[in-house]
C-alpha positions as CSV (number, residue, x, y, z in Angstrom):
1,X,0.0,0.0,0.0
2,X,2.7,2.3,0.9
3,X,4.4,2.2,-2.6
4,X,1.4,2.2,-4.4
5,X,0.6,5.5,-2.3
6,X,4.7,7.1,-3.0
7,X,4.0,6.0,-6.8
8,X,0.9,8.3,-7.1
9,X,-2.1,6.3,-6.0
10,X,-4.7,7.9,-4.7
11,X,-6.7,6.0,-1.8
12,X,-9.7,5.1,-4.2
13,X,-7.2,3.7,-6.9
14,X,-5.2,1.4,-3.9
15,X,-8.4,0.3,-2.6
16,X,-9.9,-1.0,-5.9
17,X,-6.4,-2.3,-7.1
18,X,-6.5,-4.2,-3.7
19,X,-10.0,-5.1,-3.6
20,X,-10.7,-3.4,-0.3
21,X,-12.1,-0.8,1.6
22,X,-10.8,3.3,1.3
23,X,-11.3,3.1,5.1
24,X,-9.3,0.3,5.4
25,X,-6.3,1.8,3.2
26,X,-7.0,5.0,5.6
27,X,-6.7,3.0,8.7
28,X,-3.4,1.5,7.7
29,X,-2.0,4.8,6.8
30,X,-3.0,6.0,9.7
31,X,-1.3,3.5,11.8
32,X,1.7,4.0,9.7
33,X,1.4,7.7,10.6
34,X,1.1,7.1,14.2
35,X,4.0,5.2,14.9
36,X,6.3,6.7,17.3
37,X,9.8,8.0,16.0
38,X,10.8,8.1,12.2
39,X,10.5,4.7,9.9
40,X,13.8,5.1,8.9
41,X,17.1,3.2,9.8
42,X,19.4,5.7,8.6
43,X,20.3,8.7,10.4
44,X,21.5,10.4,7.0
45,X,19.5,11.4,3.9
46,X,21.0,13.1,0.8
47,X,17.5,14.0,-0.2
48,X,14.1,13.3,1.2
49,X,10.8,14.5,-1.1
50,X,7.9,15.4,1.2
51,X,4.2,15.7,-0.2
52,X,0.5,15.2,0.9
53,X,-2.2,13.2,-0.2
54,X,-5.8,13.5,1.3
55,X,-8.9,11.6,1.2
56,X,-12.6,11.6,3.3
57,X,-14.7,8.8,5.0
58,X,-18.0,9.2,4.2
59,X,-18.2,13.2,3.7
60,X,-16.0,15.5,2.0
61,X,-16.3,17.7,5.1
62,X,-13.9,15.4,7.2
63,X,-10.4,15.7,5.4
64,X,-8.0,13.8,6.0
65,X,-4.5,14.5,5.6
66,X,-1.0,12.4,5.1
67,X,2.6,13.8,5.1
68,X,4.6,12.2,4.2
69,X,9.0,12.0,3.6
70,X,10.0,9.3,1.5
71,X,13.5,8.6,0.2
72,X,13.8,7.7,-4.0
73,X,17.1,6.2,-3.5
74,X,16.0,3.2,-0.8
75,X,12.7,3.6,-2.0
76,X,11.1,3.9,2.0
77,X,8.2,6.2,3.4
78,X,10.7,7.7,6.2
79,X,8.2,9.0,7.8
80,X,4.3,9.6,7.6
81,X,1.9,11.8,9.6
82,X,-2.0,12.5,9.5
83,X,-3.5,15.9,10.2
84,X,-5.1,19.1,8.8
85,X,-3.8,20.8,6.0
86,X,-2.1,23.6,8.2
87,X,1.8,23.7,9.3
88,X,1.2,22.1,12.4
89,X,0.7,19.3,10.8
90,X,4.4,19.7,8.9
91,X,6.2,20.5,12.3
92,X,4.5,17.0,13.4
93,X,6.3,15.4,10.7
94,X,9.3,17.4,10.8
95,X,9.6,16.2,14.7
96,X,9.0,12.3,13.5
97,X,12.4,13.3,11.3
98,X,13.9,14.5,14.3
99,X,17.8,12.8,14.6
100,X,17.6,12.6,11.3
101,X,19.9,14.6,9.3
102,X,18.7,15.7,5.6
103,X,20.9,17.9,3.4
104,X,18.0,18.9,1.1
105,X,13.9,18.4,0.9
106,X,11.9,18.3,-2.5
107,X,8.7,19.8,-1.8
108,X,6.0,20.9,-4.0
109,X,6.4,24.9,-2.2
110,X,3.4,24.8,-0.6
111,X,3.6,27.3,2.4
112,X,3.4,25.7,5.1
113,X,6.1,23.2,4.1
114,X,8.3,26.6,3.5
115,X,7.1,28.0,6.8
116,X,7.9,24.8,8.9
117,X,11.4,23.6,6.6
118,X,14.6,25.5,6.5
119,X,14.7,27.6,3.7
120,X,18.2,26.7,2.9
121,X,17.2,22.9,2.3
122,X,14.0,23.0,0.5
């Protein structure tokens, strides 16, 4: 599920390509997200490429939100957090990256990752 969601997948398309539920691809990201610490092994990333995906349950009104930093090289989700579209929700991922030094973050310039990131590596 997790490549299929670094690869470009939505949560509809992953469901249907697995044959189950959105809500269950939305729980297991979500326990994915909540796991303490980063993912990661390695305390060293040239580059890590952060960007967001959402998806509902049942009403467009409740958003939900997944960070995420994933490394092309190795190929892993380094680390993944779910929240509101706001920069909170960045600094919640940029603490799960915490110990772990990155020399420079591909982002997609949306604000709040510029607000949260050092300028210097984004």
């Amino acid at each position: 599920m997790s490549r299929m969601l670094v690869r470009g997948s939505g949560v509809s398309d992953i469901a249907q390509v697995l044959g189950v539920s959105q809500v269950c691809v939305l729980r297991h990201l979500q326990r994915l997200a909540e796991r303490a610490g980063p993912v990661a092994e390695k305390r060293h990333y040239e580059r890590l490429q952060l960007d967001e995906l959402w998806s509902y349950v049942g009403s467009k009104k409740r958003k939900r939100w997944f960070l995420y930093a994933y490394c092309p090289e190795s190929k892993e989700i380094v680390a993944m957090v779910c929240g509101s579209r706001r920069a909170a929700t960045v600094r919640k991922l940029s603490r799960k990256l915490g110990g772990v030094e990155v020399d420079w973050f591909c982002t997609d310039k949306w604000k709040a990752f510029q607000k949260v990131l050092p300028y210097e590596n984004t």
